[in-house]
N, C-alpha and C positions, 0 to 999 in steps of 0.2 A: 504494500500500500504506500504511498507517496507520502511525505510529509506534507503539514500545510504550508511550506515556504520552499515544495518542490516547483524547478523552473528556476531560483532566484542563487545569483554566481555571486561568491564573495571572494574576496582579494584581500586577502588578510596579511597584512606587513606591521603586527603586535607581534611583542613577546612579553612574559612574564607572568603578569596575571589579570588584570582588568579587561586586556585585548582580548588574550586568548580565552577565556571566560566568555564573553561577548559572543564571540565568532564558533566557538564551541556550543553554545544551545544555541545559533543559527543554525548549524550543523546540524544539531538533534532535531530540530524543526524542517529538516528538508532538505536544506540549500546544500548548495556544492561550495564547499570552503576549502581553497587553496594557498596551505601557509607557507608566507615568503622566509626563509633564511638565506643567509650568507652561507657559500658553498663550505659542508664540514658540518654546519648546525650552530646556530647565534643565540636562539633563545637563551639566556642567562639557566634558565629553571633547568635545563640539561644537567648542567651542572649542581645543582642546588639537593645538596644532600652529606651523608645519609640520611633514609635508608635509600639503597639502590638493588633492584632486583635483575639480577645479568646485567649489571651498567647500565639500567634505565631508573633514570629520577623517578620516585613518586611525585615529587611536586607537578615534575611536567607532564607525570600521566593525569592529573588531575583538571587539566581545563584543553584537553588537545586532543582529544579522543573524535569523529565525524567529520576530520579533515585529510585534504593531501597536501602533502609538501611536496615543493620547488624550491631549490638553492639557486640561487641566484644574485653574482654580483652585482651589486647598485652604482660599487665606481666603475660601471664600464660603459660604454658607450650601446655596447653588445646585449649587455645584462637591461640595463633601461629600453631597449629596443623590446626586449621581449616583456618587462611590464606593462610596457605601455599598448601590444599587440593583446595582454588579456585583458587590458581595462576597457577595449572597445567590446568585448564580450560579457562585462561583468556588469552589474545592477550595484554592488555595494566594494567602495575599496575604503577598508578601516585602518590606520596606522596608530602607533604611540612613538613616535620619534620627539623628541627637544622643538620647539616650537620654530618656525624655519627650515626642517632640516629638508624636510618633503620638494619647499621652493625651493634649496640647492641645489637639491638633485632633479629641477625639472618636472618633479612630479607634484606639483602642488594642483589645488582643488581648479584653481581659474584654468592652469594648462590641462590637466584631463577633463574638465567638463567640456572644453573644447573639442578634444577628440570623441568625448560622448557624453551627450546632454542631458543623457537619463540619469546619470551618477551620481547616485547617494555614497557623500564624501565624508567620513567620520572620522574627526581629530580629537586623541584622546591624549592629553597631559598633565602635567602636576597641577600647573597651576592656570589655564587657560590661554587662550592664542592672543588677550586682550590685558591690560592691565601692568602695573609694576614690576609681577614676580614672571612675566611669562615665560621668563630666558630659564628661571630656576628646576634643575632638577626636583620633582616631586615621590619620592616614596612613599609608600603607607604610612609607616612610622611618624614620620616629618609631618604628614599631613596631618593624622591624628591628635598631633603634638598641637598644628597651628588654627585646626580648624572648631577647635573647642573640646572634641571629643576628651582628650584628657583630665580635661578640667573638671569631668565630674564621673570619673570613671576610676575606682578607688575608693578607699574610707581613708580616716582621716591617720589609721594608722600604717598604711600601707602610703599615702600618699598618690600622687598621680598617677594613673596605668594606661597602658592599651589595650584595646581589647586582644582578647587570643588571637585572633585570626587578621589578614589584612582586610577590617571592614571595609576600609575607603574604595581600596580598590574592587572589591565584590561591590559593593556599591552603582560606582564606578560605569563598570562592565554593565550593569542591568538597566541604569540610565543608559547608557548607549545602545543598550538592545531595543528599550522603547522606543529610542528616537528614530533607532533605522529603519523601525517600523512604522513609524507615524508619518515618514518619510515618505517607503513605498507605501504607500497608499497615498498621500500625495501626492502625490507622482502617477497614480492613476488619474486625478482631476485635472493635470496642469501637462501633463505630458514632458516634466525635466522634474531632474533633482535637485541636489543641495547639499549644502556644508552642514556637520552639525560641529560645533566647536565644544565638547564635554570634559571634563576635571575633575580632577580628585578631588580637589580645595574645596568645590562648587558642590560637590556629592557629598561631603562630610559636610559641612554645614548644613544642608539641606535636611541630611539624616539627623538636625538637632532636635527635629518638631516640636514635642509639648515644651522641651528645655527651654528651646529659643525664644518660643511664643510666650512662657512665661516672663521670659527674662524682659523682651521688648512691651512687654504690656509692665511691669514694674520698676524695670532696672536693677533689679534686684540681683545681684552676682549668684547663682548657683552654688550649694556645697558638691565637695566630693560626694553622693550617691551611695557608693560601695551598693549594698544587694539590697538597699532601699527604692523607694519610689518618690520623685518629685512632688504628686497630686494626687494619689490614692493611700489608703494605710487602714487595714494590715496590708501590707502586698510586698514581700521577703521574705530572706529566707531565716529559718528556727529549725534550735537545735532541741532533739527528741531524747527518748531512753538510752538508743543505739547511733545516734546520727542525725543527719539534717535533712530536712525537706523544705520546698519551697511551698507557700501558702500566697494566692493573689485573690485579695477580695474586692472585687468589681463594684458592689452596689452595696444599701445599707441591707436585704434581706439578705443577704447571703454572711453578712456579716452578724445579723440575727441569727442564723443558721449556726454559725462559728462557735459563738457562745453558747449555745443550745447543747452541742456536742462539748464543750468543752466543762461545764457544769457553770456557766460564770452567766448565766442569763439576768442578771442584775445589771450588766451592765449595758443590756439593750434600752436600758429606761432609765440612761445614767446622761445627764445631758451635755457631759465631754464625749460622749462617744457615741451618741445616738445617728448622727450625720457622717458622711467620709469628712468634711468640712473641716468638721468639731472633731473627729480623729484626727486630720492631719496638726491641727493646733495642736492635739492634746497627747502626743504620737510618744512622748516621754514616758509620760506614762501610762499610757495601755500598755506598750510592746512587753514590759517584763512582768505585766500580770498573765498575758497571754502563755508568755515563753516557762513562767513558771508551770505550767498545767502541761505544756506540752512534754518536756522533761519528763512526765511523768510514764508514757508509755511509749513504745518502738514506734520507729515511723511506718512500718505496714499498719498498724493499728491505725494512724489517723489518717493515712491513705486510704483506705478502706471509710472509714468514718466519714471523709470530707466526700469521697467519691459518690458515699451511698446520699451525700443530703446536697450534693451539686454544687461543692463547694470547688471551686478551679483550687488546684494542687499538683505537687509532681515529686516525685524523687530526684537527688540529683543525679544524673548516672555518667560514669564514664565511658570512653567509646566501645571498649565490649561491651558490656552491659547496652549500649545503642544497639549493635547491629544484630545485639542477639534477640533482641526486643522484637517478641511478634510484629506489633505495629509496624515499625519496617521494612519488618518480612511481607507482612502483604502490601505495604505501600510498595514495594521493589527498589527502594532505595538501596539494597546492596547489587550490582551486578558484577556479571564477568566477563573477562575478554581475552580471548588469544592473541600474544604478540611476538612477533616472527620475532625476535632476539630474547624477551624478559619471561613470555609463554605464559601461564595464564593469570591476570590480573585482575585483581579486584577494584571497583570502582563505586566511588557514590552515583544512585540514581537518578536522574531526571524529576525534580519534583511538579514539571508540570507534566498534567494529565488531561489528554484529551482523547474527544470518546469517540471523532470521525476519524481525525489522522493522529493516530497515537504517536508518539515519540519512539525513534528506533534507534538502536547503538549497534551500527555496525563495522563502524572503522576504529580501529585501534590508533592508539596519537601512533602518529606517523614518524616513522628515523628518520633523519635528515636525507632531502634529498629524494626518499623513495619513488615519487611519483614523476620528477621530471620526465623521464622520455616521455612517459605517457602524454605529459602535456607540451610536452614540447611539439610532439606528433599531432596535436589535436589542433595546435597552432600555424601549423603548415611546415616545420621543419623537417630537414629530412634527415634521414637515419646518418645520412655523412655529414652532416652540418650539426646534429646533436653530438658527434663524436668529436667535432673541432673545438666545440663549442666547454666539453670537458675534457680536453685537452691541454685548454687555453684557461682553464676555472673559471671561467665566466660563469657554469651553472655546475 
């Protein structure tokens, strides 16, 4: 069966992770996504390890999977001849190059929409193609660091953190998935494409919502958070007989509920606590009347207790404890994959789910390089012009 974004060629010259992210659930939606490297293999995340399974990164199996690669050099006269032979074929070409790098090398958004008008042109950088910092190198890290997220991510004994994972850049990648979408399909109305100009800087700030909104309707500076909530309470996490769980109480019934299981229903008609309001004011002291009671039994017991009176709750669990997790299992979030050098690999699943054109994994992240003849062939070269061609390391 076809994906829903089968027909639609992508031109994928990311590495790392925001790009290839991107272009990799394009992948899983259909398209044909062809990733550009430097002849050898450029992507950073190649390298980016341990662990490595037969010399292939985890990192880089994890956003590269539904593409083919082409190596191909950029400083060659040779090498730009053939990008620019598949952008008259492609509907979407996305890079994360240093802001300029694209117009040095001639391949900037004004000179390909030139050669095709239909071209949805996606430039993805630290800090945007506009502004102050635009020349600056952007990482996750850096970003996280300037774009707020630190500031309130932590307690107060830990001090500033980031989160586990590169938010900004998963971020990132999935604003530039919408826009490339929002793109083609405009681009059915008007019949051309467009630049989308997308950043890290610009995704992490965005990712502030209630924090920021709080902040610009007060001024009010933010604390560090730690496993607290801004604007709701109870909603954290408490330590039990055996360990900790997390408890998120949404509304005042459910927090009627709370108490009810907890034996503490005095304090539904207590009027520091009757309201999230009047909780979040009075947040001192509820949380260690709460936390006393909960101490008192294992967290399956008040899993079980919150689950049966629909009180949102969870365990904390670590990543076995995840993928062993029925749930999971029949969401399909764990898959597998054979790969001609690393052989069978495991892989997180596709979280979206669609019931006409389901999402397929059929290509394994690609080795550097694997696919060129093929496309070199599809582009009019001939079998003695592909050998001159990797002769010369141009591809």
């Amino acid at each position: 069966m076809a994906g829903a974004l089968a027909g639609i060629k992508v031109l994928d010259l990311t590495r790392v992770l925001a790009g290839p992210l991107c272009t990799m659930i394009l992948g899983d939606l259909g398209a044909e996504v062809i990733k550009i490297e430097a002849p050898g293999g450029s992507d950073d995340t190649r390298d980016w390890g341990p662990p490595f399974q037969n010399g292939v990164s985890a990192y880089y199996l994890c956003a590269n999977r539904n593409k083919k690669s082409l190596t191909v050099n950029l400083k060659t006269e040779k090498g730009l001849e053939i990008i620019k032979r598949l952008v008259l074929q492609s509907d979407v070409v996305i890079h994360n190059f240093k802001t300029g790098t694209m117009e040095r090398l001639g391949l900037g958004y004004e000179t390909l929409s030139q050669l095709n008008p239909k071209l949805v042109f996606c430039s993805i950088t630290g800090f945007g193609e506009t502004g102050p910092y635009k020349n600056l190198a952007g990482y996750d890290y850096i970003i996280q660091a300037m774009c707020g997220l630190m500031s309130i991510t932590g307690s107060s004994d830990s001090g500033p953190q980031k989160v586990g994972i590169a938010i900004t850049d998963i971020l990132t990648g999935l604003y530039a998935l919408s826009g490339i979408q929002a793109a083609l399909l405009e681009r059915q109305k008007s019949g051309s494409g467009q630049k989308l100009d997308i950043s890290l800087f610009d995704s992490g700030i965005s990712a502030l919502v209630n924090i920021a909104s709080n902040y610009l309707m007060t001024e009010k500076l933010p604390r560090l958070l730690g496993n607290l909530h801004a604007n709701i309470v109870p909603y954290q996490t408490f330590d039990t007989k055996d360990g900790k769980m997390v408890i998120a109480v949404g509304n005042d019934r459910q927090f009627d509920k709370l108490c009810h299981i907890l034996g503490l229903d005095h304090l539904c008609n207590d009027s520091k606590f009757m309201t999230n309001a009047s909780r979040v004011e009075n947040q001192e002291a509820l949380i260690p009347i709460l936390q006393n009671r909960l101490v008192e039994q294992p967290t399956d017991y008040w899993l079980q207790k919150c689950n049966e009176n629909s009180i949102p709750c969870g365990p904390i669990n670590n990543l076995k404890m995840v993928f062993q997790d029925p749930q999971a299992i029949a969401r399909d979030m764990l898959i597998k994959l054979n790969h001609p050098t690393a052989g069978e690999v495991k892989l997180v699943g596709s979280p979206i789910k669609l019931s006409k054109t389901p999402v397929q994994v059929t290509g394994h992240p690609p080795l550097p390089g694997e696919h060129t003849r093929e496309i070199l062939l599809s582009l009019g070269y001939s079998e003695q012009e592909i050998t001159h061609l990797i002769e010369d390391k141009i591809v």
